[in-house]
Each structure stands twice: as structure tokens, then as C-alpha cells.
C-alpha positions as CSV (number, residue, x, y, z in Angstrom):
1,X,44.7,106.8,50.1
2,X,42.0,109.2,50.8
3,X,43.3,110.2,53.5
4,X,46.4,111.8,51.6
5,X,44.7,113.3,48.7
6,X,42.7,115.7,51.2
7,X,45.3,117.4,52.7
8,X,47.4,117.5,49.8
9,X,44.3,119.2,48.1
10,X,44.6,121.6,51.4
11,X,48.1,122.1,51.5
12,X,47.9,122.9,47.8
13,X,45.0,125.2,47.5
14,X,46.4,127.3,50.6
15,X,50.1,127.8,49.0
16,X,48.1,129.3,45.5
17,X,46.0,131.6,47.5
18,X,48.8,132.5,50.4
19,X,50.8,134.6,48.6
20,X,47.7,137.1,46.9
21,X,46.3,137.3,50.7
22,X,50.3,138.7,51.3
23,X,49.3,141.5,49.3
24,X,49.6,145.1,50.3
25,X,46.1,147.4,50.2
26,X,47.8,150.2,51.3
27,X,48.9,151.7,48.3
28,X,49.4,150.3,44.6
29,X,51.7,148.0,42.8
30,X,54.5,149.7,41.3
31,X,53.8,149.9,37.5
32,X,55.8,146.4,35.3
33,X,59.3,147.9,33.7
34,X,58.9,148.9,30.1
35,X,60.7,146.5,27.4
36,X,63.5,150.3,26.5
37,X,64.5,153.1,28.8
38,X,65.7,151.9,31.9
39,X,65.4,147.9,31.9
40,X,67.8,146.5,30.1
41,X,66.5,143.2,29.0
42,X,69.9,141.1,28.3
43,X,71.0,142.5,31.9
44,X,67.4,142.1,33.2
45,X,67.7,144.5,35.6
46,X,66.7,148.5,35.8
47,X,69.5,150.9,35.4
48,X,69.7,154.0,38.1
49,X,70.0,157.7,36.9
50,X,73.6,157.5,37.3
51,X,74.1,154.7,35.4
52,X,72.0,155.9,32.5
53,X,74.1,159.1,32.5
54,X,77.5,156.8,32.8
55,X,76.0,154.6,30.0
56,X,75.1,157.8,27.7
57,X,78.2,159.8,28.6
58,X,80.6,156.1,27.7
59,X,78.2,156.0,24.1
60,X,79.3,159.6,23.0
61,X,82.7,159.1,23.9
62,X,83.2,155.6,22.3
63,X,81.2,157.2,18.9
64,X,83.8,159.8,18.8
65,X,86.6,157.5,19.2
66,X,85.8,155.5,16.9
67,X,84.9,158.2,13.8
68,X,81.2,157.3,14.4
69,X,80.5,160.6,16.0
70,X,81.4,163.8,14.1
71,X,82.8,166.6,16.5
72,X,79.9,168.5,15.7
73,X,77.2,165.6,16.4
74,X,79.1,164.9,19.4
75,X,79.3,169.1,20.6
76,X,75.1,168.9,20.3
77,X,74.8,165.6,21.7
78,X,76.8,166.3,24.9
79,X,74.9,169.9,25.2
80,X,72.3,167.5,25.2
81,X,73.3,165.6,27.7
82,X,74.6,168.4,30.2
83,X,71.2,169.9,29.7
84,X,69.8,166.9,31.2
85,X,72.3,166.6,34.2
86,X,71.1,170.2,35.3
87,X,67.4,169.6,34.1
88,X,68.2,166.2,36.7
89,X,69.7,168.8,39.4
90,X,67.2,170.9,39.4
91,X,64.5,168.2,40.3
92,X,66.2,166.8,42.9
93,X,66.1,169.6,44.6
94,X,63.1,169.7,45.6
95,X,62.9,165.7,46.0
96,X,62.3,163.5,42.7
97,X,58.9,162.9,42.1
98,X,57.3,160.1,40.3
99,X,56.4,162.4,37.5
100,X,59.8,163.8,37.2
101,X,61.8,160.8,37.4
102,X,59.3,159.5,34.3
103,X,60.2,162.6,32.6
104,X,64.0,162.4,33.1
105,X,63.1,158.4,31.9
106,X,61.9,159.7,28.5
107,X,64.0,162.8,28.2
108,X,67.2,159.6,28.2
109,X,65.5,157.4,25.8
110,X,65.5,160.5,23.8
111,X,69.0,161.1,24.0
112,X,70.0,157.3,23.7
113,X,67.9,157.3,20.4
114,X,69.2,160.1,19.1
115,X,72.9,158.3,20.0
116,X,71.9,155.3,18.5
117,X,70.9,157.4,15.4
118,X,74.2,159.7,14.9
119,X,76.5,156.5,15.4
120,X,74.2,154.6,12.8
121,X,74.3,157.2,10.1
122,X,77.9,156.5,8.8
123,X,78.1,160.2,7.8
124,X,81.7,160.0,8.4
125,X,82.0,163.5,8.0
126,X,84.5,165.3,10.7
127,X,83.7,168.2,11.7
């Protein structure tokens, strides 16, 4: 009997430690997604720029199909918007940095708030 218990001790003890030895010193961990912004939790993955801009762009449009958008929330939401695809432009250029694509991140959850906040404030006032 003793002679299984040791090497299923071994065996055991190696397979916890294995994977932190698998590590990479090199440079850091990438930080954990945020619970808003990008990650969507009931799709649990991260959303590209593109998609964010597809998902924003679909939100607008669907708040001024159905009435929840006035024309004139949806006129300042979209310059909004378009401000943030040349803002996007305009970074890539010159490559995306970290910095910049956490600054496009916020600028977004911005926007999506401020969506979520026009659709929400049954104004129901056309104009």
C-alpha cells in the first residue's frame, strides 16, 4: 500500500507545481478583463474594436426604430460615435498602443452608457 501512496503523492505534488514552473518571466501577465467594457459576461468572451463599434452603431439604430431614441439624441449620439471611429483611425496609424486601445476602451463604455441612458429615459419626444 505504501508503495502507491508515494508516488501518487509525487505524481500529485508535480502536476500542482508544473504548470506555475510553465510560466513566462519574460514579460507580465496580461491584466484579468474588467466585469463592463469589452467582456461581455453572458457571452464570456472579449469583444474586438469592430465589434464594439457594430454593437454601438446596431444600439442607436434599433433606439431609433423603435421611438426610444429621439432624432436629436440619435444626431449627437452618432456624432459621438463617428468622433470615435476617426479618434480610432487616427491611433492606428501610428500602431495601437496599450494606452490607446484602454482609452478607445473607456471612450466606448462612455458612449454605451450614454446609449443605455437616452433609450432608458422614455422622453418620447421626436425631434
Amino acid at each position: 500500500m505504501r508503495k502507491l501512496v508515494a508516488p501518487a503523492l509525487i505524481l500529485a505534488a508535480v502536476s500542482v507545481a508544473a504548470p506555475s514552473m510553465a510560466q513566462s518571466y519574460h514579460r507580465p501577465a496580461p491584466p484579468p478583463p474588467p466585469h463592463h467594457g469589452p467582456y461581455q459576461p453572458g457571452h464570456g468572451a472579449w469583444q474586438s474594436i469592430n465589434a464594439r463599434q457594430a454593437n454601438l452603431d446596431r444600439r442607436i439604430d434599433r433606439g431609433v426604430r423603435t421611438g426610444q431614441l429621439s432624432r436629436r439624441e440619435a444626431v449627437r449620439l452618432r456624432g459621438e460615435f463617428n468622433s470615435l471611429l476617426r479618434l480610432e483611425a487616427n491611433y492606428r496609424r501610428g500602431g495601437l498602443t496599450a494606452w490607446e486601445r484602454a482609452d478607445l476602451d473607456r471612450r466606448f463604455d462612455r458612449l454605451s452608457a450614454q446609449i443605455r441612458y437616452e433609450r432608458g429615459d422614455r422622453n418620447h419626444w421626436r425631434g
